[in-house]
KOLTI-754203 format. One record per residue (C-alpha): residue number from 1; x, y, z. Coordinates in steps of 0.5 Angstrom, whole numbers, plus 500, padded with zeros to 3 digits. Example, Ala and Ser with C-alpha at 12.3 -4.5 7.8 and 13.67 -1.06 7.14 Angstrom:
<node num="1" u="525" v="491" w="516"/>
<node num="2" u="527" v="498" w="514"/>
This chain:
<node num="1" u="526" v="082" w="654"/>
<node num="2" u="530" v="084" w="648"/>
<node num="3" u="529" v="080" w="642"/>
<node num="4" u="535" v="080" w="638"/>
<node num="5" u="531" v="082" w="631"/>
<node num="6" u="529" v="089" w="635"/>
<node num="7" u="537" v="090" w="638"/>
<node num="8" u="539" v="090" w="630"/>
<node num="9" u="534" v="094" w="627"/>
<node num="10" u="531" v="100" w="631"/>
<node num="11" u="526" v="105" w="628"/>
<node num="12" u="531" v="111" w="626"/>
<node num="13" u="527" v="118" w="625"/>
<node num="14" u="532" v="119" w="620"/>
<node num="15" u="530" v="115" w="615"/>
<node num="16" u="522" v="117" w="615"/>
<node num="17" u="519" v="119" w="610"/>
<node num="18" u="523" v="114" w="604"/>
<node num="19" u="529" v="118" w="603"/>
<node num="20" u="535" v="119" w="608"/>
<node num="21" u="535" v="126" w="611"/>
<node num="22" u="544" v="123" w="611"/>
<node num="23" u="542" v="123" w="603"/>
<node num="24" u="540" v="130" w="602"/>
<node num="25" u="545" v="133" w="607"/>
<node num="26" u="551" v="129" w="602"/>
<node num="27" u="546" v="133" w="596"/>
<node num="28" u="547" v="140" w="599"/>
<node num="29" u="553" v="139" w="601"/>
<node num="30" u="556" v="137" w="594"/>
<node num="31" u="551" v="143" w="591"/>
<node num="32" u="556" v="148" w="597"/>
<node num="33" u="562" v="144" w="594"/>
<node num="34" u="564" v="142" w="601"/>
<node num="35" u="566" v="135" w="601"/>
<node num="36" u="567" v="135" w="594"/>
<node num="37" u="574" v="133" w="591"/>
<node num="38" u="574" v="138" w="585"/>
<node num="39" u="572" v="144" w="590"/>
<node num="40" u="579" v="144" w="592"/>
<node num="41" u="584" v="147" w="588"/>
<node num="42" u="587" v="143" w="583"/>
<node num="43" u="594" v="144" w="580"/>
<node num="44" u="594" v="143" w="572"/>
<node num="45" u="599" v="148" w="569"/>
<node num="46" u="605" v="146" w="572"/>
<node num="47" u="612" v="147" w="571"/>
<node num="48" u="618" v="142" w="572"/>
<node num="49" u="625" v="147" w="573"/>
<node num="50" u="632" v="146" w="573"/>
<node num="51" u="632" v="138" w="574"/>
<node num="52" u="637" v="133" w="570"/>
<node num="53" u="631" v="131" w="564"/>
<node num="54" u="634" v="124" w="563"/>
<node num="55" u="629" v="123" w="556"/>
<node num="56" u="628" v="115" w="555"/>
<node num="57" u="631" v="115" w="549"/>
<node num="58" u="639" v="117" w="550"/>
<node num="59" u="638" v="124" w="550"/>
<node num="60" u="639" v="128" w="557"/>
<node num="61" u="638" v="134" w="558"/>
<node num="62" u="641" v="139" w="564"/>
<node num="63" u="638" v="145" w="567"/>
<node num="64" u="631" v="142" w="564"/>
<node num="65" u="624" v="145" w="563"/>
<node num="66" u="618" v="140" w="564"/>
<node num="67" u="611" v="142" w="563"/>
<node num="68" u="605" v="139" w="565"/>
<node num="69" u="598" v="142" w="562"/>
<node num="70" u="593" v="137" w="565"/>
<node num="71" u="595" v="130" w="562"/>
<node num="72" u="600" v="131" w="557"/>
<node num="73" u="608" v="134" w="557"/>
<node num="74" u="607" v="141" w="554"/>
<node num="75" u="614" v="142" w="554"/>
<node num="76" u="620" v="138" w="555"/>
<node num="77" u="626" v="143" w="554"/>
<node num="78" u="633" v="147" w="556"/>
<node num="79" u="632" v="152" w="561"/>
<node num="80" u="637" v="156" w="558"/>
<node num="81" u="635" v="162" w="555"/>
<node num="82" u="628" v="162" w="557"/>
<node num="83" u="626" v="168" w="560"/>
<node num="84" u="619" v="163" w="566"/>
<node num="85" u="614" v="168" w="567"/>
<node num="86" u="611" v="164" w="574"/>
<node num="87" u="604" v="168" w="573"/>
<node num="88" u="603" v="163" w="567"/>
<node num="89" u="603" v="156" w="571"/>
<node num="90" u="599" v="153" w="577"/>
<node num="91" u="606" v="152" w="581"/>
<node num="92" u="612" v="151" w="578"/>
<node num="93" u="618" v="147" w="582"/>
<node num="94" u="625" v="148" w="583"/>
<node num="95" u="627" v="141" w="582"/>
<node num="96" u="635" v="143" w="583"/>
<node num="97" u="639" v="137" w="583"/>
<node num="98" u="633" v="132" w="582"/>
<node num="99" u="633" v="128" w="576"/>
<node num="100" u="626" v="127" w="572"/>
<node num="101" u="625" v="121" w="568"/>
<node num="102" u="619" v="117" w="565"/>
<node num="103" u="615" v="113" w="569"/>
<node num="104" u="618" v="105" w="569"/>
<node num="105" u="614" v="100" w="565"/>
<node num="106" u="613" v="094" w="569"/>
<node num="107" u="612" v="088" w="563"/>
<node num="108" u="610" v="081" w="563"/>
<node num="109" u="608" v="081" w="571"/>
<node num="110" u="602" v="079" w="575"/>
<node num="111" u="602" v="085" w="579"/>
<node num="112" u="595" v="087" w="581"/>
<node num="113" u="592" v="079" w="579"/>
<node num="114" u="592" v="076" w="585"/>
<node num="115" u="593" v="078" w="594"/>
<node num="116" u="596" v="072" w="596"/>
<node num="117" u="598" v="068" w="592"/>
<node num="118" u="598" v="062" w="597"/>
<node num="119" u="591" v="062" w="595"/>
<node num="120" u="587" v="058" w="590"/>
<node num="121" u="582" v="063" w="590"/>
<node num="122" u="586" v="070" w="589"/>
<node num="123" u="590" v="068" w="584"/>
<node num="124" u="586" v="071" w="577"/>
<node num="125" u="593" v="070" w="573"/>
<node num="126" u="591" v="064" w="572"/>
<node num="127" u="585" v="059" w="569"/>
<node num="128" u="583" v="052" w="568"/>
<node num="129" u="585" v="049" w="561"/>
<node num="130" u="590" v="049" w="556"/>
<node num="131" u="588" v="053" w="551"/>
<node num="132" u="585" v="059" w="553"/>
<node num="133" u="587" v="067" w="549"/>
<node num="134" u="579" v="069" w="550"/>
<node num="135" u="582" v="070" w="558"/>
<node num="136" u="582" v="076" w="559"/>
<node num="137" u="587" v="080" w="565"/>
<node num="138" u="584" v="087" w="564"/>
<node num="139" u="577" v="086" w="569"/>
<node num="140" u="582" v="081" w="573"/>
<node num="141" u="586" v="088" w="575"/>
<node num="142" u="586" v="090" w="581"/>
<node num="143" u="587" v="097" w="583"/>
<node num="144" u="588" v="096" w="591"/>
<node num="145" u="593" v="090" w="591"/>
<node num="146" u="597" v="091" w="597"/>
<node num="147" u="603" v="090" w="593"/>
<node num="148" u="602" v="096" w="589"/>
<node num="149" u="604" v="103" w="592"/>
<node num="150" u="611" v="099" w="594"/>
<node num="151" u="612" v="099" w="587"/>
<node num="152" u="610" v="105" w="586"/>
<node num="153" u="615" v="108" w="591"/>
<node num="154" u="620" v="106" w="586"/>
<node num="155" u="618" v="109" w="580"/>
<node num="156" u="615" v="105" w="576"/>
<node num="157" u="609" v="107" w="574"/>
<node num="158" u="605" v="102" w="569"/>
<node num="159" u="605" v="094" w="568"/>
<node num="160" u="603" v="089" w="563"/>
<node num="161" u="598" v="084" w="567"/>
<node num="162" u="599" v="078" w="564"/>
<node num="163" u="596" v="072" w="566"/>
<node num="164" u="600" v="065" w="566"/>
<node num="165" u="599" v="057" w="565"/>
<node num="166" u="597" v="053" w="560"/>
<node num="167" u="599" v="052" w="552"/>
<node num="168" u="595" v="059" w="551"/>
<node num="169" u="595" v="064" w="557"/>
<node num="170" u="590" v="068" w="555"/>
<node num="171" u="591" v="076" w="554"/>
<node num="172" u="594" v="081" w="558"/>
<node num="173" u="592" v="089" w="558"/>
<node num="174" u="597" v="096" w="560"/>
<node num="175" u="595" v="098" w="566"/>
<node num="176" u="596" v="104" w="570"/>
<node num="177" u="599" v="104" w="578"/>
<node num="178" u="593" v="108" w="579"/>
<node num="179" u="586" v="109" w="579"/>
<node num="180" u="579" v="106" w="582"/>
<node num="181" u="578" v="101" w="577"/>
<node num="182" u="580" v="097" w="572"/>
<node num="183" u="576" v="102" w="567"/>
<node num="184" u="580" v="108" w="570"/>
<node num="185" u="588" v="104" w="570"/>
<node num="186" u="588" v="101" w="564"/>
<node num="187" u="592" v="105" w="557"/>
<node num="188" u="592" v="098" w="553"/>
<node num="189" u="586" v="093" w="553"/>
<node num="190" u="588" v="086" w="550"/>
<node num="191" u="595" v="088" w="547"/>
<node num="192" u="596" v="082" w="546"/>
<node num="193" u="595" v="074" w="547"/>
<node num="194" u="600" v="069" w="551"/>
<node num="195" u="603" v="063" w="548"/>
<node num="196" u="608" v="058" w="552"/>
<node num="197" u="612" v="055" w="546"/>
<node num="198" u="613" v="047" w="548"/>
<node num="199" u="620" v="045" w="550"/>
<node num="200" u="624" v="041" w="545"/>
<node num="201" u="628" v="039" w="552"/>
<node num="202" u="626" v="039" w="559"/>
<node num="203" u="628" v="040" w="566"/>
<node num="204" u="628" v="037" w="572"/>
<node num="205" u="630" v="038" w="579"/>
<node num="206" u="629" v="033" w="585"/>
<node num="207" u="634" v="032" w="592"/>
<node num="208" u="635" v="025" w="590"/>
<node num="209" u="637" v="027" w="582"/>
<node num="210" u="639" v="034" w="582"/>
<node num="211" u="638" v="037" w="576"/>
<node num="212" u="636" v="032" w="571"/>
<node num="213" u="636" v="034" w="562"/>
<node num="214" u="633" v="030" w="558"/>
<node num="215" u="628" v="031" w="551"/>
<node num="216" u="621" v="033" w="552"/>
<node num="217" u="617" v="025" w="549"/>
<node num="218" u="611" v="029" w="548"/>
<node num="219" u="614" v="035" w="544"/>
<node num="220" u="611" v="033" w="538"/>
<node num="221" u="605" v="032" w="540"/>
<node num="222" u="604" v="039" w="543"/>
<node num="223" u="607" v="041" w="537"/>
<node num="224" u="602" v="038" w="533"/>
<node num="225" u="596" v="040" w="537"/>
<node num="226" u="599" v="048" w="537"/>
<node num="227" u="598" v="048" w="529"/>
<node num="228" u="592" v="045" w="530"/>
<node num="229" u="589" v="050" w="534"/>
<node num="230" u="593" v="055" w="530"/>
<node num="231" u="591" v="052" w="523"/>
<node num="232" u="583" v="053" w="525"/>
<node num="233" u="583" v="060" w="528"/>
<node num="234" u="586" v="063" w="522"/>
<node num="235" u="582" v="059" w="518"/>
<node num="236" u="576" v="062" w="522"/>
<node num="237" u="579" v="069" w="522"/>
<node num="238" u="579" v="069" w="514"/>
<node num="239" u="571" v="068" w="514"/>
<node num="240" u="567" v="076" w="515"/>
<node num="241" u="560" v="071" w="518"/>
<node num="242" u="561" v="065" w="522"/>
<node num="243" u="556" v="062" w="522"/>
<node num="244" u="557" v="060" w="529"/>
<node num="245" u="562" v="065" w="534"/>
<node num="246" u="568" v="060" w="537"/>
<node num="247" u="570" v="065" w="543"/>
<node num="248" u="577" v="063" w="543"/>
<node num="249" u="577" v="064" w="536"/>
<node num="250" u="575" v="071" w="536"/>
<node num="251" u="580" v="073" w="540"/>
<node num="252" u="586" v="071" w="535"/>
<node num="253" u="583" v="076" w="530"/>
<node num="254" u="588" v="082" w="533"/>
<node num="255" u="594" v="076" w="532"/>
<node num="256" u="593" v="074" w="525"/>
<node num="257" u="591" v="082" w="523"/>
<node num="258" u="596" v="085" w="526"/>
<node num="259" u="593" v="089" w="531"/>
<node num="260" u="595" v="085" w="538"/>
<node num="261" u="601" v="082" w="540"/>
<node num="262" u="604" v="075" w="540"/>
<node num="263" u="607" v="074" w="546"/>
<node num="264" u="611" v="067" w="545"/>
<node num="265" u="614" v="065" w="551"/>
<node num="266" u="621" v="061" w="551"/>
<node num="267" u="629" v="060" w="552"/>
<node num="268" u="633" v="056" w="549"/>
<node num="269" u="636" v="057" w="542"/>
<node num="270" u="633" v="052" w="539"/>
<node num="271" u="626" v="054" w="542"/>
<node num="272" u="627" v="061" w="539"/>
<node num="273" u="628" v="058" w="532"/>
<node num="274" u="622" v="054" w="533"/>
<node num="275" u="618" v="060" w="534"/>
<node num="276" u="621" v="064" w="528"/>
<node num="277" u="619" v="059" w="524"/>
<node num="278" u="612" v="058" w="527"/>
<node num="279" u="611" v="065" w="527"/>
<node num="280" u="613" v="065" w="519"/>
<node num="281" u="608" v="059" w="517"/>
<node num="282" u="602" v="062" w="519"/>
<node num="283" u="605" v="070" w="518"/>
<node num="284" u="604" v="073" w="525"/>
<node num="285" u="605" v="080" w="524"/>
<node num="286" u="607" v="082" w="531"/>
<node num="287" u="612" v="077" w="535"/>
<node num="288" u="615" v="078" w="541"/>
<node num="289" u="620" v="073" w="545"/>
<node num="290" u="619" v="073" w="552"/>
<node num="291" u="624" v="070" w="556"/>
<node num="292" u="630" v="069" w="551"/>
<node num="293" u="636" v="066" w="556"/>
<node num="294" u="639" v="064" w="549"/>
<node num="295" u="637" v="069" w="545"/>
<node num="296" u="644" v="072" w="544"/>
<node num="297" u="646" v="066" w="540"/>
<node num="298" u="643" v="068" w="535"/>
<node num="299" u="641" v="076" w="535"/>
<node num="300" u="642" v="075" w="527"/>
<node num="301" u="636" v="071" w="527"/>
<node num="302" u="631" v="075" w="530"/>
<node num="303" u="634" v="082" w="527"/>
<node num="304" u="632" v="080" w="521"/>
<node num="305" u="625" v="077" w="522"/>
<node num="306" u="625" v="084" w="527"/>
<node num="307" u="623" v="081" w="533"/>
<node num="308" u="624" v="083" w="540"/>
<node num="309" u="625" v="081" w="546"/>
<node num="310" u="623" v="081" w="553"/>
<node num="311" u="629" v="079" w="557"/>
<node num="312" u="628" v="075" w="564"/>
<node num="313" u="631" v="078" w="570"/>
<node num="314" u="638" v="080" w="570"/>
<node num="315" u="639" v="077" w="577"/>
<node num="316" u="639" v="071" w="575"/>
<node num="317" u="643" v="063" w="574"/>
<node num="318" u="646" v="061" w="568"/>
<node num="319" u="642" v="055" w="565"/>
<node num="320" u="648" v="052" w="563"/>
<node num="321" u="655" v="049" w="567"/>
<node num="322" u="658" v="051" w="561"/>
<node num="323" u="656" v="058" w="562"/>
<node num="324" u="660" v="064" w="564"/>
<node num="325" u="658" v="066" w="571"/>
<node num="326" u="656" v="074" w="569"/>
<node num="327" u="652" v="070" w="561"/>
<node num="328" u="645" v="072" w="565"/>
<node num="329" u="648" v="079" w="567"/>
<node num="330" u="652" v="081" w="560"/>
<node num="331" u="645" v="078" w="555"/>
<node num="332" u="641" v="085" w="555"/>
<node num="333" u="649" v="089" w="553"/>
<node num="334" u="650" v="084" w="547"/>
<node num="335" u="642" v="084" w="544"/>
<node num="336" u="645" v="091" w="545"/>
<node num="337" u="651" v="090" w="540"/>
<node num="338" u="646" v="087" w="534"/>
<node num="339" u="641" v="092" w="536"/>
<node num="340" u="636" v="087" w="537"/>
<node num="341" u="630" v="091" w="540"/>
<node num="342" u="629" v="089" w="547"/>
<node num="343" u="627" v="091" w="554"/>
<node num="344" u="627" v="087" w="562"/>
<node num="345" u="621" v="084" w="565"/>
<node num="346" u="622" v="080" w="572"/>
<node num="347" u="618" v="074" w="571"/>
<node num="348" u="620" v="068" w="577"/>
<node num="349" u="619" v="067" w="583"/>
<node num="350" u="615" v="072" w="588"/>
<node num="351" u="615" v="077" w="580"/>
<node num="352" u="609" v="082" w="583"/>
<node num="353" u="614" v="083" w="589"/>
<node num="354" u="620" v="084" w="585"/>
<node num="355" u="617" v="088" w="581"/>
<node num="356" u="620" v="095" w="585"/>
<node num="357" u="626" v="091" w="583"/>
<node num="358" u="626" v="093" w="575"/>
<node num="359" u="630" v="099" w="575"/>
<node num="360" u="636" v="096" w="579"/>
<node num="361" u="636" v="090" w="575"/>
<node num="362" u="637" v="095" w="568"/>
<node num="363" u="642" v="098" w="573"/>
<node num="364" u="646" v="091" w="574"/>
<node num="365" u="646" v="092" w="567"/>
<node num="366" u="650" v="097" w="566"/>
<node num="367" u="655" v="094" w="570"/>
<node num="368" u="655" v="089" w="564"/>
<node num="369" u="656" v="094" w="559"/>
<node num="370" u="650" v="098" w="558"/>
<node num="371" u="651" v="105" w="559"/>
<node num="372" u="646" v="108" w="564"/>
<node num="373" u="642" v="111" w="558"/>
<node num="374" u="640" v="104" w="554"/>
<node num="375" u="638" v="101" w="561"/>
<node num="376" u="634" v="105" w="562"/>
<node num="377" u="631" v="105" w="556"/>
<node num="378" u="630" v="097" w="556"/>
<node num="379" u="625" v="099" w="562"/>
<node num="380" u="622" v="105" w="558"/>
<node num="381" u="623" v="107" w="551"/>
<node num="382" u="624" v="100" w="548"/>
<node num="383" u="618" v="096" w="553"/>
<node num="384" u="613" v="102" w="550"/>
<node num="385" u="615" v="100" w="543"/>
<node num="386" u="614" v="093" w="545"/>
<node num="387" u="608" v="094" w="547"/>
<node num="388" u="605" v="099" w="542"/>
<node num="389" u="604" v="105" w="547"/>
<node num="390" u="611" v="108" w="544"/>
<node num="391" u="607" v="114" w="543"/>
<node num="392" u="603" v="115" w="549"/>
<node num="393" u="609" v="113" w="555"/>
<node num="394" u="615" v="111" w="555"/>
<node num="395" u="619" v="118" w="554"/>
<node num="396" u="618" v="126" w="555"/>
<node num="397" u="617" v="129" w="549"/>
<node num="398" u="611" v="133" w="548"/>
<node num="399" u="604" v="131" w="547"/>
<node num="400" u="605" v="124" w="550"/>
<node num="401" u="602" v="123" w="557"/>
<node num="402" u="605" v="126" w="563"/>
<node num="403" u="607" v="120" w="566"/>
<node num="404" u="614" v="122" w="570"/>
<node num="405" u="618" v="120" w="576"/>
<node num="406" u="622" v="125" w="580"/>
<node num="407" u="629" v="122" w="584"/>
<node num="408" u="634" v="125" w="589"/>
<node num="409" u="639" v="121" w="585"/>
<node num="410" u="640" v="115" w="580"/>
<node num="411" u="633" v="111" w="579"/>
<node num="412" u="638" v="105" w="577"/>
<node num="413" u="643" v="105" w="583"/>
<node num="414" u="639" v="102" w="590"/>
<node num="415" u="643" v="107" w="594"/>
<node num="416" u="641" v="113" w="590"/>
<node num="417" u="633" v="112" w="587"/>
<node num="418" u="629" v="115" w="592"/>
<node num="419" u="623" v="118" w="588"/>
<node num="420" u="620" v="124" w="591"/>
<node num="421" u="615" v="126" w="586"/>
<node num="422" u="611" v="122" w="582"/>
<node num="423" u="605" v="123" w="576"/>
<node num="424" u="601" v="118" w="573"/>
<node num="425" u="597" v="122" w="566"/>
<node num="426" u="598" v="128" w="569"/>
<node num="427" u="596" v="127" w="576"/>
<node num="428" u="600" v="127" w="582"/>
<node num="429" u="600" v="120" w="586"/>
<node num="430" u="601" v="118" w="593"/>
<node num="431" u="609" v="115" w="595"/>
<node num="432" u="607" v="112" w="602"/>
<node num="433" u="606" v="105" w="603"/>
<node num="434" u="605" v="100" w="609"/>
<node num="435" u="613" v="100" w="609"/>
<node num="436" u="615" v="108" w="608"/>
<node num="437" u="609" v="108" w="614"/>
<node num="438" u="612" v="103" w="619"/>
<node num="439" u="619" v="106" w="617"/>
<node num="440" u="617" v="114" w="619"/>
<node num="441" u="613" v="111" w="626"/>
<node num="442" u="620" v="106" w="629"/>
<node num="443" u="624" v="112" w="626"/>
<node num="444" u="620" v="117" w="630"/>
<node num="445" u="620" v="113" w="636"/>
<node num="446" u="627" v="111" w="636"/>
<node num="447" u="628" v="119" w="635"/>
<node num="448" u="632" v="118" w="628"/>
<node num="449" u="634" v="123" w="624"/>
């Protein structure tokens, strides 16, 4: 009879001795160079010929020249009149009637925090507690979320992991669609902290009631525990040798002198004046106003405290019965007119997944009065100043990352964005996904050209 222990763990010849003969043959395979990665050829000089350069900052560049030396833009430039010498690059690529454009920012989203939402337990955007700035997002990335080549077939190319719930969320990281690890994906840790600002009115939706408005009873109450919270961490943050570390405190530091982000997170006009006169009393030095709805009402305000914003989801209803029905469509070309600094996130139901979205929102945009440029840098440009990684990505000018994306055709226009060429600091990434895989099989089956 065969006992079951016997069954599981035969005698392996193999592993006499201490040390696997399978681990040595993988050390004298590394030292041959057969199996490893870098024996292969690598190209790392590469140039970028003859593509529509859309830069990100309004400017365009016909018959452009895009030059990639390892991890960052070489040269960014006009073909015209430049004599190539092929014999100077690793490869160059005709890209004749292409267009190349910097690699979308995908910003306040929980994309790579979570597999099914559904699940408690998947879920990393969110923690226990009201008050929580020391959560971090950036050890909660993760690199092999399923959601995240599908986002990446449609150009975009960085997101900010942002966590959510609570008064205070925590802190959010840039990070790169692309790495083995959080350690390889992230550009920005901690750029800054999450702040749900109260609501001075609530809203209430029920299938008996409908929508139902009415003032929040318990606003004063949040108000006065905020600035509580507020009041010690500054106070906290003035002191060099804290006889006891407060680890929630510690995490405001970058708050208070200037070197992280405050996300203040609210919509109504009457919200927004509130948090500018919060962000007044205690002086935080980089504010930023993420959602904004209602922030068109009053853009004078928010350019003359030098606020930005993060605009919600362009594809949306309007708040208000009184409101136009293009009022969500039209905000980004109005916060464009008063040259408030703004760019487009997706936050909302199902905002991981729609994430490939973001372009065609900033394309609808464009049919509300933006032109296809200042669209596109509300999903480039602008979100890189915003986060404080405009010298790194954002647009294609020289010395910045070799962060871009290749289209057939308009990336803002669904009919047309089809990204056949992507780089992520200067590496050539994957287009494939599990819905790019099953289109190729039913359509080879099918015989479909």
């Amino acid at each position: 009879m065969i006992k079951f222990k016997d069954r599981i763990n035969p005698p392996n010849p193999l592993l006499q001795g201490g040390i696997s003969v399978y681990f040595k043959i993988a050390i004298l395979l590394s030292i041959l160079g057969f199996g490893n990665a870098n024996a292969q050829k690598t190209y790392t000089h590469i140039a970028l010929i003859n593509a529509t350069a859309h830069i990100g900052n309004g400017k365009i560049i016909e018959n452009s020249i895009v030059v990639i030396n390892k991890n960052k833009l070489e040269m960014v430039n006009s073909i015209t009149g430049i004599r190539l010498n092929p014999s100077a690059y690793d490869t160059v690529i005709d890209l004749s009637g292409k267009h190349i454009y910097p690699g979308l920012i995908n910003t306040n989203n929980i994309l790579g925090l979570h597999d099914a939402e559904a699940v408690r337990a998947t879920r990393d955007f969110s923690e226990v507690g009201n008050i929580n700035p020391h959560i971090r997002t950036l050890i909660a990335y993760n690199t092999d979320n399923i959601i995240t080549p599908t986002v990446k077939t449609n150009g975009i190319l960085y997101t900010q992991a942002t966590p959510r719930d609570g008064l205070i969320s925590g802190s959010s990281s840039i990070m790169a669609l692309e790495g083995w690890n959080w350690e390889d994906a992230v550009l920005k840790a901690d750029d800054g902290i999450h702040l749900s600002f109260p609501k001075a009115i609530t809203r209430k939706f029920t299938e008996e009631e409908g929508l139902s408005v009415a003032s929040n009873k318990n606003y004063n109450t949040e108000i006065n525990y905020l600035n509580k919270f507020f009041d010690d961490a500054q106070a906290y943050c003035l002191t060099t040798n804290a006889a006891e570390k407060n680890i929630r405190f510690e995490a405001m530091r970058g708050v208070f002198n200037g070197t992280a982000n405050l996300y203040l997170h609210a919509e109504k006009a009457k919200d927004i004046m509130s948090v500018i006169n919060f962000v007044k009393k205690y002086n935080i030095k980089k504010p930023v106003i993420v959602g904004g709805k209602e922030s068109y009402k009053i853009t004078a305000a928010l350019k003359k405290n030098n606020i930005p914003v993060m605009l919600n989801r362009v594809n949306d209803l309007p708040d208000n019965a009184d409101d136009g029905v293009d009022m969500v469509f039209s905000t980004p070309s109005l916060l464009q007119k008063d040259s408030v600094l703004f760019c487009l996130q997706l936050e909302g139901d199902m905002e991981a997944a729609q994430s490939r979205n973001l372009p065609f929102n900033a394309g609808m945009a464009v049919a509300y009065g933006l032109t296809k440029e200042e669209a596109l840098a509300s999903i480039t440009s602008n979100a890189a100043k915003i986060l404080g990684v405009e010298k790194e990505i954002g647009t294609l000018e020289e010395g910045k990352l070799a962060s871009l994306v290749v289209s057939d055709g308009d990336i803002l226009d669904m009919k047309t964005n089809n990204i056949i060429l992507a780089y992520i600091a200067g590496k050539n990434i994957g287009l494939t996904n599990k819905q790019t895989e099953l289109y190729l099989k039913y359509k080879t089956k099918y015989g479909i050209k």
